[in-house]
C-alpha positions as CSV (number, residue, x, y, z in Angstrom):
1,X,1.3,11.5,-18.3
2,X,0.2,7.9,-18.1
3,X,0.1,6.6,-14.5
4,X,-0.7,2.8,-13.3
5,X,-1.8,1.7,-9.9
6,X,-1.3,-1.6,-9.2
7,X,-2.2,-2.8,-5.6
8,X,-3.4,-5.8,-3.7
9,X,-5.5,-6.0,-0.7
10,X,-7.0,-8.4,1.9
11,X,-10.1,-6.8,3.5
12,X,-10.9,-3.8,1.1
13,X,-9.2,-1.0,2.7
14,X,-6.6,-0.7,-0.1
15,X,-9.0,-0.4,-2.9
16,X,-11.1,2.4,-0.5
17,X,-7.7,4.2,-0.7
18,X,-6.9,3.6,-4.3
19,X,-10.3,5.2,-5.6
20,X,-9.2,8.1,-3.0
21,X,-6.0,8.2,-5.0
22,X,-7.3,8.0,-8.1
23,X,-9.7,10.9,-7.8
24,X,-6.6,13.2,-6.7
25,X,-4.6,12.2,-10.2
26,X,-6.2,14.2,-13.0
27,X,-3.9,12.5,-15.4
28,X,-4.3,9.2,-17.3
29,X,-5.2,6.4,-15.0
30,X,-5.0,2.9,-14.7
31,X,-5.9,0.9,-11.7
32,X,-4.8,-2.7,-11.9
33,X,-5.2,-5.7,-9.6
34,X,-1.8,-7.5,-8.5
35,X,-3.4,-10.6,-9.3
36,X,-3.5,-9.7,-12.8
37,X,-0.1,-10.8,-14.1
38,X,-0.2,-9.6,-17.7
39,X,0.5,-5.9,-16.7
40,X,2.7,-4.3,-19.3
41,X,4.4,-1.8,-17.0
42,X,6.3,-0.2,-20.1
43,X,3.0,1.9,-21.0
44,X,3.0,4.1,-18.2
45,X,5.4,7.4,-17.0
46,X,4.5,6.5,-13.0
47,X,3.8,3.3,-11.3
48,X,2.5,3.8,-7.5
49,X,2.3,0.2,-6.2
50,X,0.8,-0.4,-2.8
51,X,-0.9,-3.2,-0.7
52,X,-1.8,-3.8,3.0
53,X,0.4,-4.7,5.4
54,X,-0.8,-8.0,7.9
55,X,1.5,-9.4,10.9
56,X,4.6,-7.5,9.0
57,X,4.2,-8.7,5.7
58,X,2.5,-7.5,2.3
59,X,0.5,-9.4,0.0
60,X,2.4,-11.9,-2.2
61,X,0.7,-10.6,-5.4
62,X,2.5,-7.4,-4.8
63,X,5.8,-9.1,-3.8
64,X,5.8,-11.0,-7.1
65,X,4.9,-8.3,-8.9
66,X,8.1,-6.5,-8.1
67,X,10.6,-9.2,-8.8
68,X,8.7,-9.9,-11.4
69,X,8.9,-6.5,-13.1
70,X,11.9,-4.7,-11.2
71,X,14.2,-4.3,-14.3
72,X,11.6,-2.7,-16.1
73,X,10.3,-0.5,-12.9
74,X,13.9,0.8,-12.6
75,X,13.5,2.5,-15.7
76,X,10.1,4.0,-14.8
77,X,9.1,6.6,-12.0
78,X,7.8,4.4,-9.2
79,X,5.8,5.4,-5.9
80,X,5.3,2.8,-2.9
81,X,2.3,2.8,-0.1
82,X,1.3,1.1,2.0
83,X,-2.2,0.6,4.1
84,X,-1.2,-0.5,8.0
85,X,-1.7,0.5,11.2
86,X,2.2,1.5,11.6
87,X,3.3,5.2,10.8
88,X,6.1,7.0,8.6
89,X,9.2,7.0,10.1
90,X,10.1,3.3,11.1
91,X,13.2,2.6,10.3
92,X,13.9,-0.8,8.3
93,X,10.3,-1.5,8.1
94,X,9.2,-0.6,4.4
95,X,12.7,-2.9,3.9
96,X,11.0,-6.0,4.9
97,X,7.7,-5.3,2.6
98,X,9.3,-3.8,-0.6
99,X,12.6,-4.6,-2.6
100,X,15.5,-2.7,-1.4
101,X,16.8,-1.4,-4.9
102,X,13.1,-0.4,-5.8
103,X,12.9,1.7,-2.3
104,X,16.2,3.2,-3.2
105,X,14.6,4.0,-6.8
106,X,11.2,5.5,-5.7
107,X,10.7,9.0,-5.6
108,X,8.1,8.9,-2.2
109,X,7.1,5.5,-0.2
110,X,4.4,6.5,2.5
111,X,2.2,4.8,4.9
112,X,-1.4,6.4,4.1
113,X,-3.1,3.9,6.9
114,X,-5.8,1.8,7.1
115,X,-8.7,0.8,8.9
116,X,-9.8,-2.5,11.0
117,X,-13.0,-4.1,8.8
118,X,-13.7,-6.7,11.8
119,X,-16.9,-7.5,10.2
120,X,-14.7,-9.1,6.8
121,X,-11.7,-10.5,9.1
122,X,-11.3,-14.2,9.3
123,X,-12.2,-15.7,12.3
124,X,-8.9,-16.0,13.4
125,X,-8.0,-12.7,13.0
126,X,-11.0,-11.2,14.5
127,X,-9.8,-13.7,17.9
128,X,-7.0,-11.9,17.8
129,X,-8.1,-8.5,18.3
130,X,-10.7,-9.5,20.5
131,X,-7.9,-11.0,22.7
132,X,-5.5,-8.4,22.8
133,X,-8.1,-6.2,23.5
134,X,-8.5,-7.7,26.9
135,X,-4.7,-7.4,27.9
136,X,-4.4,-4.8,30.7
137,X,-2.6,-2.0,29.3
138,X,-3.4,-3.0,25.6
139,X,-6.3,-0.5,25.0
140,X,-3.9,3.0,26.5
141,X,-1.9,2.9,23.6
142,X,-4.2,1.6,20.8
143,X,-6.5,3.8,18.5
144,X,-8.2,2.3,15.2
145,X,-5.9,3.1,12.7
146,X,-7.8,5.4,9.9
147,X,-7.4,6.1,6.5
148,X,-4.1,9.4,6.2
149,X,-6.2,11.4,3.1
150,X,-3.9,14.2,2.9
151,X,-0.6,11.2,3.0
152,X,-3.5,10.0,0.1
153,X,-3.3,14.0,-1.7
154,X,0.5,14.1,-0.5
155,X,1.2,11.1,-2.6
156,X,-0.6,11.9,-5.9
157,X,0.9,15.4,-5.6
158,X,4.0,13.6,-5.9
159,X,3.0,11.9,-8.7
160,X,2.1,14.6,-11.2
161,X,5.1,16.1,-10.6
């Protein structure tokens, strides 16, 4: 089984996970960068696609990517991730990241995490966090997101199936 991983990322936390995923898959792999747009998607069994997620939205590279190649992904097994800080389970939210007749096609879609990489943030960014940090109230429900390994294992389970 030929399997490609295409994915984008911002900070670095989406490549981390990628190698993590990779190292589960004991098939043939291919990890691509989104910004590569000569990806011929009709070599491969499985595509898992995946890319961070920053003030609701995904990275453009992986939002082109799948109008760009959704007739052809229909015809192919296709897992979704993605690496934020929200969890499983919220309803309409991998809507607003993903194509809906792609999520409707995909055998899992899954949330694996993330982490907060102040140190490579943008200013701006960094500001933020800083900020909200101080809000009374703010730091009760926060924790640093981190990296879901076994939603990582879970995933390229998935995938050899």
């Amino acid at each position: 089984m030929k399997i490609a991983i295409i994915y984008a990322t911002k900070y670095g936390c989406t490549k981390k996970c990628v190698e993590i995923l990779k190292s589960y898959l004991q098939s043939d792999v291919k990890v691509f960068s989104a910004k590569n747009s000569k990806i011929d998607v009709s070599q491969y069994d499985t595509i898992l696609i995946g890319g961070s997620v920053y003030m609701g939205k995904i990275q453009k590279e992986i939002t082109r990517f799948c109008k760009h190649n959704l007739k052809q992904l229909l015809k192919k097994r296709v897992g979704l991730f993605v690496c934020c800080y929200t969890p499983n389970g919220i309803n309409g939210f991998f809507e607003t990241l993903f194509p809906l007749e792609l999520l409707n096609h995909a055998f899992y879609v899954t949330c694996i995490g993330g982490e907060m990489n102040y140190d490579k943030m943008n200013f701006l960014y960094r500001r933020l966090f800083q900020s909200l940090k101080k809000i009374d109230g703010f730091n009760e429900g926060f924790t640093e997101p981190k990296i879901l390994e076994e939603e990582i294992k879970a995933l390229a389970e998935k995938s050899l199936k």
